[in-house]
GUMIVO-934788 format. One record per residue (C-alpha): residue in one letter; residue number from 1; x, y, z. Coordinates in Angstrom, 3 decimals, decimal comma. Each point is the difference from the previous one (the first is absolute). Example, Ala and Ser with C-alpha at 12.3 -4.5 7.8 and 13.67 -1.06 7.14 Angstrom:
ATOM   residu   num          x          y          z
ATOM        A     1     12,300     -4,500      7,800
ATOM        S     2      1,370      3,440     -0,660
end
This chain:
ATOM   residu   num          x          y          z
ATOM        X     1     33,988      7,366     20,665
ATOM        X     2      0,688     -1,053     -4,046
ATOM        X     3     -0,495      2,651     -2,600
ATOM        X     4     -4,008      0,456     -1,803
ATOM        X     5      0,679     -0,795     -3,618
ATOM        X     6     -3,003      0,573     -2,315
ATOM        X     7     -0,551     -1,079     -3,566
ATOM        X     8     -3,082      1,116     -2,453
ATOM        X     9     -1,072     -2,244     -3,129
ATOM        X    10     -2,966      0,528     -2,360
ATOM        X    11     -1,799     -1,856     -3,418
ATOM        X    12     -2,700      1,064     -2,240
ATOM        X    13     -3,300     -1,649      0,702
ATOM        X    14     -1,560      2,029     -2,836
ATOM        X    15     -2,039     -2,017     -1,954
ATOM        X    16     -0,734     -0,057     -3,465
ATOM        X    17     -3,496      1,772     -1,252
ATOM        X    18     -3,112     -2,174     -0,717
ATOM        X    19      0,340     -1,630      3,863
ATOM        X    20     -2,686      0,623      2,083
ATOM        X    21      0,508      2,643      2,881
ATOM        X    22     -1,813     -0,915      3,572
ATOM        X    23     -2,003      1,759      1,943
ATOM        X    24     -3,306      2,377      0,009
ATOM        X    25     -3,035     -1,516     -1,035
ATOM        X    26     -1,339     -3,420     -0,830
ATOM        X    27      0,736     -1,506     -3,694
ATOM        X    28      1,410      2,943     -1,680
ATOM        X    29      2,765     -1,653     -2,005
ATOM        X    30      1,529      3,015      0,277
ATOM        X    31      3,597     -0,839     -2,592
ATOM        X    32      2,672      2,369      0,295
ATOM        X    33      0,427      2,194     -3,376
ATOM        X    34      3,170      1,680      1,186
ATOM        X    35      2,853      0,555      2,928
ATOM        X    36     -0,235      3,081      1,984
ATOM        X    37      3,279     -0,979      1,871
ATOM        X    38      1,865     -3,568      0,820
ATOM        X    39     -1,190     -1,756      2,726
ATOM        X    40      2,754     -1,838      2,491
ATOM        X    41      1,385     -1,809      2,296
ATOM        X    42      2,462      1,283      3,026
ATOM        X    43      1,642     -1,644      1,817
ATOM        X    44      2,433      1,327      3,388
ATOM        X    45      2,576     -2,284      1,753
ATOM        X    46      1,558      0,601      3,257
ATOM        X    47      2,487     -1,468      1,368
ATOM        X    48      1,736     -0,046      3,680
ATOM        X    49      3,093     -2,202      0,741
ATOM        X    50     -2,705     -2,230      2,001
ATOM        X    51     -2,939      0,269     -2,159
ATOM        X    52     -1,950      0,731     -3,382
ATOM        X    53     -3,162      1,357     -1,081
ATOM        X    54     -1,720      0,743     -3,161
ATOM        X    55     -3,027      2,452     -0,998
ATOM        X    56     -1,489     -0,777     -3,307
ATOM        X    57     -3,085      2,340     -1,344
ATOM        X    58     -1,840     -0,640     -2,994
ATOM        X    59     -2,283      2,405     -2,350
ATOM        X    60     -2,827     -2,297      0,422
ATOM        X    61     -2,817     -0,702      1,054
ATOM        X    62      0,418     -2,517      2,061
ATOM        X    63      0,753     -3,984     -0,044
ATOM        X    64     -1,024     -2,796      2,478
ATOM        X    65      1,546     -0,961      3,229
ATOM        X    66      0,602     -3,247     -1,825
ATOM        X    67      1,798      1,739     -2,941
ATOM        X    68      2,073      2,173      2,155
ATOM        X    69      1,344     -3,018      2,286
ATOM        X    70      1,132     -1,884     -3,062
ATOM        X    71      1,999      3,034     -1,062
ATOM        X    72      1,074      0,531      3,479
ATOM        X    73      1,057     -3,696      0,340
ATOM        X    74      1,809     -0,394     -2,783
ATOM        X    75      2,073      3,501      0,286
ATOM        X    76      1,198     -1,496      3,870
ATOM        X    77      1,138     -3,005     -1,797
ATOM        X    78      1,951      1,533     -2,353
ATOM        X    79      1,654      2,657      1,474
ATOM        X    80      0,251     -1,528      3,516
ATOM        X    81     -2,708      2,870      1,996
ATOM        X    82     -2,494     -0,764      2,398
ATOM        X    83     -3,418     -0,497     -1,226
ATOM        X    84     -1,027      2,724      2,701
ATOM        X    85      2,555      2,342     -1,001
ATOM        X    86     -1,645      0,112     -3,514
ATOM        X    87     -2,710      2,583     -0,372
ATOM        X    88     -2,254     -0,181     -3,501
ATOM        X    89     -2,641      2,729     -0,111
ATOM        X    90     -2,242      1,945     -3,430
ATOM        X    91     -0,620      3,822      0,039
ATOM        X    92     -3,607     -1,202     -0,809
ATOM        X    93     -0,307      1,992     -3,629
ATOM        X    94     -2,695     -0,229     -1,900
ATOM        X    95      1,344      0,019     -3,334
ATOM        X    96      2,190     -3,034     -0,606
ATOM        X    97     -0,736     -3,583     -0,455
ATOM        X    98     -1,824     -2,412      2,624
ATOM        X    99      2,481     -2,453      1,767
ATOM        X   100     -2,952     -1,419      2,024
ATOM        X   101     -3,124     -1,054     -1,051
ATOM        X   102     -2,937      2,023      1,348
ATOM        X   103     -3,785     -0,365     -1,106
ATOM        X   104     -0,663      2,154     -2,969
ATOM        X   105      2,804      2,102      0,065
ATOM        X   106      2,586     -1,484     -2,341
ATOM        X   107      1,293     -3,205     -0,909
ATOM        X   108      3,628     -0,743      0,809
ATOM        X   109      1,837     -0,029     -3,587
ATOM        X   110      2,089     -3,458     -0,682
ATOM        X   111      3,261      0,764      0,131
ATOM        X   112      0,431      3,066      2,451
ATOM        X   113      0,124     -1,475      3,114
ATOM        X   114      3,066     -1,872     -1,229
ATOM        X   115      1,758      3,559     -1,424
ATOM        X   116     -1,291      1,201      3,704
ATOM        X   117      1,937     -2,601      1,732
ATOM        X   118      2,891      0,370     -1,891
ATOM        X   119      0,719      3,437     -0,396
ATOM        X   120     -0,421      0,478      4,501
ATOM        X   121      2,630     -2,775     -0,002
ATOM        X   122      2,134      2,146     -2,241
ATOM        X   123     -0,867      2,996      1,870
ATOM        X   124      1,590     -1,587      3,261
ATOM        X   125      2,903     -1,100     -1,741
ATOM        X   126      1,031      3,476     -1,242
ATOM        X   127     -0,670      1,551      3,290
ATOM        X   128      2,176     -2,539      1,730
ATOM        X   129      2,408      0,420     -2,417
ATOM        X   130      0,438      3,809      0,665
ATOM        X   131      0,385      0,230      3,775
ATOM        X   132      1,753      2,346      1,097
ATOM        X   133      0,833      1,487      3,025
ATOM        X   134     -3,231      2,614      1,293
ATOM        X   135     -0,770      2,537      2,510
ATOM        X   136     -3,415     -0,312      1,362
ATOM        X   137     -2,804      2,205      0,910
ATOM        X   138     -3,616      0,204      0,958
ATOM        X   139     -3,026      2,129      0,492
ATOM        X   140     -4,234      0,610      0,041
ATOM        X   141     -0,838      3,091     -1,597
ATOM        X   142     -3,168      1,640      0,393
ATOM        X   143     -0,809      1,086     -3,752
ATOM        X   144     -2,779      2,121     -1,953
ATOM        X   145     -2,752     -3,489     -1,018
ATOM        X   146      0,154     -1,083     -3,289
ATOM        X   147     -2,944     -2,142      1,315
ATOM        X   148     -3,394      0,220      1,539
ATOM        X   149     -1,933     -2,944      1,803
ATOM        X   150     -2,580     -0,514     -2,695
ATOM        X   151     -2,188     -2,434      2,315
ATOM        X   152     -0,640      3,350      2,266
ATOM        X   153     -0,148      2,052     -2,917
ATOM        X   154      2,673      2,542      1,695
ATOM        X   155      3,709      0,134      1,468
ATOM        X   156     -0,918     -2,377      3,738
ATOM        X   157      1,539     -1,824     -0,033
ATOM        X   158      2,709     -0,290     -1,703
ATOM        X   159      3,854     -0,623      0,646
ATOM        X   160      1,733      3,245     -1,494
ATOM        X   161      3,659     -1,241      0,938
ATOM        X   162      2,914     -0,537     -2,473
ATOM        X   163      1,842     -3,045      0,929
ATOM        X   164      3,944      0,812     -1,313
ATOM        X   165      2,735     -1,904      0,691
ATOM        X   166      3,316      1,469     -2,066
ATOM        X   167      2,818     -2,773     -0,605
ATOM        X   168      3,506      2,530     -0,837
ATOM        X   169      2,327     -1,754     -2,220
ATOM        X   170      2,898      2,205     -1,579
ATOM        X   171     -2,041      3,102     -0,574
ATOM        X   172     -2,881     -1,856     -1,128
ATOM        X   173     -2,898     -1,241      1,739
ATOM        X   174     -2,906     -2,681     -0,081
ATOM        X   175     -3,160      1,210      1,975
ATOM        X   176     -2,427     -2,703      0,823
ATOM        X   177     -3,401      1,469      0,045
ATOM        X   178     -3,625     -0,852      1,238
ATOM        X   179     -2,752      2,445      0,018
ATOM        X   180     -4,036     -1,183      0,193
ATOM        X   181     -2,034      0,947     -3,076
ATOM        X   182     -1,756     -2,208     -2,749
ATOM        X   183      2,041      0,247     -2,856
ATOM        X   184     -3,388      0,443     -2,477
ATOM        X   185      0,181      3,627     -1,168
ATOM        X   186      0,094     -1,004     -3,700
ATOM        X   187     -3,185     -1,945      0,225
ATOM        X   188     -0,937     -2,480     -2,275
ATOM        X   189      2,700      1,219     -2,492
ATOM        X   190      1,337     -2,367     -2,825
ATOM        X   191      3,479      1,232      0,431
ATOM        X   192      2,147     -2,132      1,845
ATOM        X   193      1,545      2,246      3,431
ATOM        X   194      1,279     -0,449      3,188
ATOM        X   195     -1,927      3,329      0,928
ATOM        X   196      0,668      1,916      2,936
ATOM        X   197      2,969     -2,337      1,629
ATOM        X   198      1,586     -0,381     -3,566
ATOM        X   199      0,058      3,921     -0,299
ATOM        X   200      1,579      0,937      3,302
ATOM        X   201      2,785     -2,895     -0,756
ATOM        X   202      0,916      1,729     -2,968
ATOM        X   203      0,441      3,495      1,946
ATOM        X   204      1,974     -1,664      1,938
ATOM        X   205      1,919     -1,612     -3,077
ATOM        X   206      0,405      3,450     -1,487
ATOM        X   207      1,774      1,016      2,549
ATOM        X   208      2,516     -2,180     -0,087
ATOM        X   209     -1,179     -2,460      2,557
ATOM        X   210     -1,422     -3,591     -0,096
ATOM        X   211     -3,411     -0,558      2,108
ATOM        X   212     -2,067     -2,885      1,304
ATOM        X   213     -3,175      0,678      0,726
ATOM        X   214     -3,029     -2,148      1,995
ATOM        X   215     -3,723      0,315      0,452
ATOM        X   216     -1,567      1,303      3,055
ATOM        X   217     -2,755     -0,984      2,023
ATOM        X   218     -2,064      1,243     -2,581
ATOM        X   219     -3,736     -2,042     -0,139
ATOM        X   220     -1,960      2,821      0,650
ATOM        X   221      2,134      3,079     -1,954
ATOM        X   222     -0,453      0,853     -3,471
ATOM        X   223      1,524      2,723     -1,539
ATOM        X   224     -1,016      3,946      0,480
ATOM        X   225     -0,493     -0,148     -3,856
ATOM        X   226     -3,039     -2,162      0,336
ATOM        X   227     -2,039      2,171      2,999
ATOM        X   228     -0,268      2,384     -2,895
ATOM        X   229     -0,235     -2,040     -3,292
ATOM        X   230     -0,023     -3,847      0,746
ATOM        X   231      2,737     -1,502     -2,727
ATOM        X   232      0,515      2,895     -1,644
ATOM        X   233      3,693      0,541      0,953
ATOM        X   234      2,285      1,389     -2,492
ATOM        X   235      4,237     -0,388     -0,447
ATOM        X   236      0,205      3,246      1,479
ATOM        X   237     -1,728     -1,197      3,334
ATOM        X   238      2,528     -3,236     -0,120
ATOM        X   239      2,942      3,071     -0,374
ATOM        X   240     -1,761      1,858      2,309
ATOM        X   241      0,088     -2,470      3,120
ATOM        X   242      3,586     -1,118     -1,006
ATOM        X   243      1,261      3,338      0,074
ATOM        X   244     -1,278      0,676      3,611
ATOM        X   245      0,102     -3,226      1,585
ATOM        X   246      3,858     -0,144     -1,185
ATOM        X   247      0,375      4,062      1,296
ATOM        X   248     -1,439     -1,845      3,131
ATOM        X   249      3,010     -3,062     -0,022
ATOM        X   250      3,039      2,711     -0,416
ATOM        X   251     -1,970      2,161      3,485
ATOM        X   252     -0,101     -3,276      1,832
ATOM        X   253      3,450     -1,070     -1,110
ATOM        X   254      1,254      3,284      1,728
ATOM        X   255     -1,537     -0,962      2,962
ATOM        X   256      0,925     -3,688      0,221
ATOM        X   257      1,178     -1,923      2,617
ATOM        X   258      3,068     -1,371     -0,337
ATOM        X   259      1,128     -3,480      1,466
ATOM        X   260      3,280     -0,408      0,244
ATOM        X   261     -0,099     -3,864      0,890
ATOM        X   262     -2,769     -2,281     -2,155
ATOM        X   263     -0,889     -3,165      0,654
ATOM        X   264     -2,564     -2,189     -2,129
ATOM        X   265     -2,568     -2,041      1,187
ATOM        X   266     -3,420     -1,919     -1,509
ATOM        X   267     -2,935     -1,676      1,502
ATOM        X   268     -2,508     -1,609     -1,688
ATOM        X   269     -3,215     -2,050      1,123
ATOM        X   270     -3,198     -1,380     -1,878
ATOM        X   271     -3,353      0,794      1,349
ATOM        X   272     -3,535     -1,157     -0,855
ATOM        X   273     -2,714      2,113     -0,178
ATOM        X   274     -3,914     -0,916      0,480
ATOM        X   275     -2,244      0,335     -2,599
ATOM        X   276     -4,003      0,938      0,128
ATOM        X   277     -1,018     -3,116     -2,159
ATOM        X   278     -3,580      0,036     -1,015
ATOM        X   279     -2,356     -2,675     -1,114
ATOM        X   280     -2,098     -0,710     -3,053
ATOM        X   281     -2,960      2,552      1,330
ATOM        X   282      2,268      2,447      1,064
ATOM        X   283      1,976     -0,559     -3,706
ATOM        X   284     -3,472      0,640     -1,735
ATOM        X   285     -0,841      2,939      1,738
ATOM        X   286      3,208      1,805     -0,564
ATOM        X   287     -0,156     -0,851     -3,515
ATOM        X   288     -4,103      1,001     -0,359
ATOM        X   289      1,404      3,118      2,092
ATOM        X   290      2,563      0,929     -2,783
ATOM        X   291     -1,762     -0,504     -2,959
ATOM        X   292     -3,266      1,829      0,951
ATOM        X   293      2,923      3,009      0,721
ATOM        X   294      2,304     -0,581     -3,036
ATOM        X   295     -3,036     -1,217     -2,199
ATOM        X   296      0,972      0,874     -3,957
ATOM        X   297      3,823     -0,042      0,838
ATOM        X   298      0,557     -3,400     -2,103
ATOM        X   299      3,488      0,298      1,754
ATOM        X   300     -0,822      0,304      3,131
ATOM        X   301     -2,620     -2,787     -0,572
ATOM        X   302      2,191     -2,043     -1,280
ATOM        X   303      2,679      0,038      2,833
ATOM        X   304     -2,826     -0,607      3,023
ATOM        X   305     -1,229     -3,076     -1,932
ATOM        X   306      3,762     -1,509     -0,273
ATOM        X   307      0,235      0,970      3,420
ATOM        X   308     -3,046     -1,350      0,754
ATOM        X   309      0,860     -3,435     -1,376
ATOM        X   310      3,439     -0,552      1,220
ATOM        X   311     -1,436      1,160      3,972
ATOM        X   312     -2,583     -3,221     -0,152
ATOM        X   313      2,504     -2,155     -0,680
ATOM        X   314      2,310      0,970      2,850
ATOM        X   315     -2,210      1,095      2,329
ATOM        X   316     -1,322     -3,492      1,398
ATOM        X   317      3,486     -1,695     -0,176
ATOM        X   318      0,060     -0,592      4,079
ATOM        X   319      3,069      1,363      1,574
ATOM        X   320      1,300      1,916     -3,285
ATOM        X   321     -0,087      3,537     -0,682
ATOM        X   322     -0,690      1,350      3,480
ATOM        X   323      3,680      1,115      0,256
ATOM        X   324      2,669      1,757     -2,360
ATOM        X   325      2,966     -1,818      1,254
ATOM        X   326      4,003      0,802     -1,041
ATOM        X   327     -0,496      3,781      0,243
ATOM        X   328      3,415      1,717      0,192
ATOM        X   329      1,003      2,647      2,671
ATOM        X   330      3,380      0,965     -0,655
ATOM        X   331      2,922      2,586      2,099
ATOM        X   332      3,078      1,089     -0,807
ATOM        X   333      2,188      2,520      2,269
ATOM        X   334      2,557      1,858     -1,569
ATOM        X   335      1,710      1,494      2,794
ATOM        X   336     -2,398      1,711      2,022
ATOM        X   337     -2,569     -0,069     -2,877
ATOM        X   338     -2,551     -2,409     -0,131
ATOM        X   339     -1,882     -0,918     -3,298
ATOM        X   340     -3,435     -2,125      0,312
ATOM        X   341     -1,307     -2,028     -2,976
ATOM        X   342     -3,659     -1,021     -0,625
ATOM        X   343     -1,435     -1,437     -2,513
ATOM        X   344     -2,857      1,713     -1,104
ATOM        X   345     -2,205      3,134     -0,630
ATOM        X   346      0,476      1,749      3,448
ATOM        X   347     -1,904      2,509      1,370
ATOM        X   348      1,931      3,093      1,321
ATOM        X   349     -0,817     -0,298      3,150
ATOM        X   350      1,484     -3,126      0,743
ATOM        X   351      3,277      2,001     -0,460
ATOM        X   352     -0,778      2,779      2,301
ATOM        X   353     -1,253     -2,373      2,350
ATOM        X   354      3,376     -1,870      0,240
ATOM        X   355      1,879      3,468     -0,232
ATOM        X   356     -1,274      0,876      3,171
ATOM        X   357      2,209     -2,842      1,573
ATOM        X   358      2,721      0,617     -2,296
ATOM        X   359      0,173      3,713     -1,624
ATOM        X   360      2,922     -1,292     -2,126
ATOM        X   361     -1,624     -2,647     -1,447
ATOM        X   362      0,087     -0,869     -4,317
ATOM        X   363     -3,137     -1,552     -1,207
ATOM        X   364     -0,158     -1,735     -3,327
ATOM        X   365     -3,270     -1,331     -1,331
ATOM        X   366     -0,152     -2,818     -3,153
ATOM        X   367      2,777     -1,634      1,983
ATOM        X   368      0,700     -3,665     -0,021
ATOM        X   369     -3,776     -0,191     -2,209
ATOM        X   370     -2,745      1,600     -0,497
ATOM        X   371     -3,134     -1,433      1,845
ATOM        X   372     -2,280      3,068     -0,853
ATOM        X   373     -1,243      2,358      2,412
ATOM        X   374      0,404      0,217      3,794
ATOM        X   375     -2,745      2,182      0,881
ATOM        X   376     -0,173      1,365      3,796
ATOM        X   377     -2,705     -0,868      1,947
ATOM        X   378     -2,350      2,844     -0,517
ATOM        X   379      0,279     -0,534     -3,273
ATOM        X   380     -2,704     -2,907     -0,374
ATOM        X   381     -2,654      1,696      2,065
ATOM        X   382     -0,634      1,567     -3,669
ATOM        X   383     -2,002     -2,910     -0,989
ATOM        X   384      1,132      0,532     -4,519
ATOM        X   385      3,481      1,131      0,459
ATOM        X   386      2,088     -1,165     -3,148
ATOM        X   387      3,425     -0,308      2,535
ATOM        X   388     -1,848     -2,424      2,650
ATOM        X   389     -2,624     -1,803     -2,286
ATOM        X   390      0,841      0,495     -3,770
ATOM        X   391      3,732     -0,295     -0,239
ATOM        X   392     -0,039     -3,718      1,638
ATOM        X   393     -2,131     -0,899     -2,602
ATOM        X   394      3,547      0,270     -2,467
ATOM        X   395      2,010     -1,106      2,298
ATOM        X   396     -1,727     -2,597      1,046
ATOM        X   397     -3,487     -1,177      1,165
ATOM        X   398     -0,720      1,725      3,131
ATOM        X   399      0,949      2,381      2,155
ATOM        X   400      2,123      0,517      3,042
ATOM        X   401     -1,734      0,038      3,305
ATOM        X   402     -0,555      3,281      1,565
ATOM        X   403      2,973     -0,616      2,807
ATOM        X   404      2,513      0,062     -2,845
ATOM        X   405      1,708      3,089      1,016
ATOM        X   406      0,640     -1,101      4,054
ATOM        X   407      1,444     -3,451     -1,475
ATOM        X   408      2,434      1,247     -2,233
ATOM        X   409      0,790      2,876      2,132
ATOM        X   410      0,569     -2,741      2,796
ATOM        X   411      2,355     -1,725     -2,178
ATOM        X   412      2,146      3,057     -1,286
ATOM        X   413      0,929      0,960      3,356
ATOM        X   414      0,827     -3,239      0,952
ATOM        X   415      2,173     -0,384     -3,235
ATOM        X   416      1,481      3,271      0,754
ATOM        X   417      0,992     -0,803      3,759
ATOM        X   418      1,429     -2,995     -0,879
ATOM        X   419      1,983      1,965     -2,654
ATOM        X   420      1,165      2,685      2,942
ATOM        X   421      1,214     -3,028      2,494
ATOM        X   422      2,508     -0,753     -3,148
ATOM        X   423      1,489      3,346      1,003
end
């Protein structure tokens, strides 16, 4: 079988202070005074005698599945890939600009979207441009949590595997990376950052090495910083979880498995996913039910009455709104690895749950989109929970039904034995 040749390619997304950073509460026009450190784009090619793929990971929140297709399309025109083979996915930080507009937290800034576009196109280029030939390795480390599953209020569950892959290329290597934890240990900082994933890239980058790193399955995981003091994270907690989760990478690098003969491989297929769509009572009563809870928080206020508004509109329009269709589920197998894309807020147990079929298994969240939150099913037996109930509201009117976990569980595992009959 051909040679693995593997290229890495990066641009500054930094943007320049006064834009407004997403996230957090409702209506905080929180403008950024200063840069902590740059946020980027990465960007990994592989390439096989029969086939290509590329891995591109933003420091962003997120963007929409429409954003990320046009992207996606246009990069397989230009430089001849498969749309599948293309994989577009945000580390989900909390401290950058908004690419996607969500209800009261942050209005896209004219302009960046553009810069966005633009600098992941030259990202590609440059890491197509430096292929070059790559041994390749694998391998799921158990590590010491950085995280905690803040819905539970303790450390169950949670996924506590390292996800390394190590690309070799002439004494220097590119790891691509996923671990599951919210990157939001600054808090509602004014300083721009790319927080915990930015700090164990440049660990990595002091070392010599290049690094590529990709958001977990991390909807119900915050940071161990915030069971103590919620947003009160420092730049020596950032250094801190760097400095072990990259101690972590070089243990599970010494116990990868090698493959000797890679092959590359992507599936992709669009799923739609119901939605518990209200009427005008039920619309009242939720918003009567917020403000008698949130009453004095003009913010708050604010945001259930815009919510309110919008949610008569659409509510009666007959056969509209009961579905989110064009959802995204995307595979790639590297070799025996197998990396699975969804767009959205994931709960962590969606992971394990498809890591008991396959052990091996990569799991990127923000992937393709970002929908907002996949809850799992227990989850909305808790009548005011801000994942199942709250969050939709900024996404977008209402939330997913409470079978949301068994369909897109369904349609992972079909995506991911159609990508195993590809061999």
């Amino acid at each position: 079988m051909a040679d693995l040749l593997a290229g890495y390619g990066e641009c500054i997304l930094t943007p320049p202070t006064g834009i407004e950073l997403t996230g957090y509460g409702y209506y905080l026009d929180r403008r950024a005074e200063a840069v902590l450190d740059e946020l980027k784009v990465r960007a990994l090619c592989l390439r096989t005698e029969l086939s290509e793929v590329v891995l591109v990971s933003c420091d962003l929140l997120g963007f929409t599945v429409e954003f990320s297709d046009t992207v996606r399309s246009a990069v397989a025109a230009e430089l001849n890939i498969a749309f599948a083979n293309i994989l577009l996915a945000c580390t989900h930080i909390h401290s950058g600009p908004a690419l996607q507009s969500l209800r009261g937290l942050g209005n896209v800034e004219a302009g960046y979207p553009e810069k966005v576009t633009v600098a992941i196109k030259e990202a590609i280029k440059m890491a197509v441009a430096d292929l070059q030939k790559a041994e390749f390795s694998y391998r799921l480390e158990a590590v010491e949590p950085i995280g905690f599953n803040r819905r539970n209020k303790n450390f169950e569950p949670i996924d506590q595997t390292l996800k390394t892959a190590v690309f070799k290329r002439n004494g220097e290597r590119i790891y691509l990376l996923s671990y599951a934890c919210h990157p939001v240990v600054l808090g509602t900082t004014k300083k721009i950052s790319a927080d915990w994933p930015g700090a164990l890239i440049r660990e990595i980058e002091e070392g010599g090495d290049r690094g590529i790193f990709f958001q977990g399955f991390c909807g119900d995981i915050d940071p161990v910083s915030n069971k103590n003091r919620w947003g009160k994270g420092t730049q020596d907690d950032l250094k801190l979880y760097g400095h072990l989760l990259y101690s972590r990478v070089r243990v599970a690098e010494r116990y990868a498995q090698a493959s000797q003969k890679v092959s590359l491989n992507a599936v992709e297929k669009r799923v739609s996913l119901p939605l518990t769509v209200v009427g005008r009572g039920g619309i009242e009563q939720e918003k009567q039910s917020w403000l008698k809870k949130h009453e004095g928080d003009s913010s708050r206020e604010r945001f259930i009455e815009e919510w309110a508004q919008e949610a008569v509109k659409k509510c009666g329009e007959p056969g509209k709104n009961r579905y989110l269709h064009n959802v995204p589920i995307q595979a790639i197998s590297i070799g025996d690895l197998q990396v699975l894309g969804i767009p959205g807020e994931v709960f962590c147990r969606y992971g394990l749950r498809l890591q008991e079929r396959r052990p091996s298994l990569f799991t990127f969240g923000y992937t393709g989109g970002n929908i907002g939150y996949l809850p799992t099913s227990e989850a909305y037996q808790t009548a005011d929970d801000y994942a199942c109930y709250g969050a939709p509201k900024c996404y977008r009117l209402f939330p997913f039904s409470r079978d949301v976990e068994d369909t897109v569980l369904k349609k992972c595992n079909e995506v991911l034995t159609d990508l195993e009959l590809l061999g």
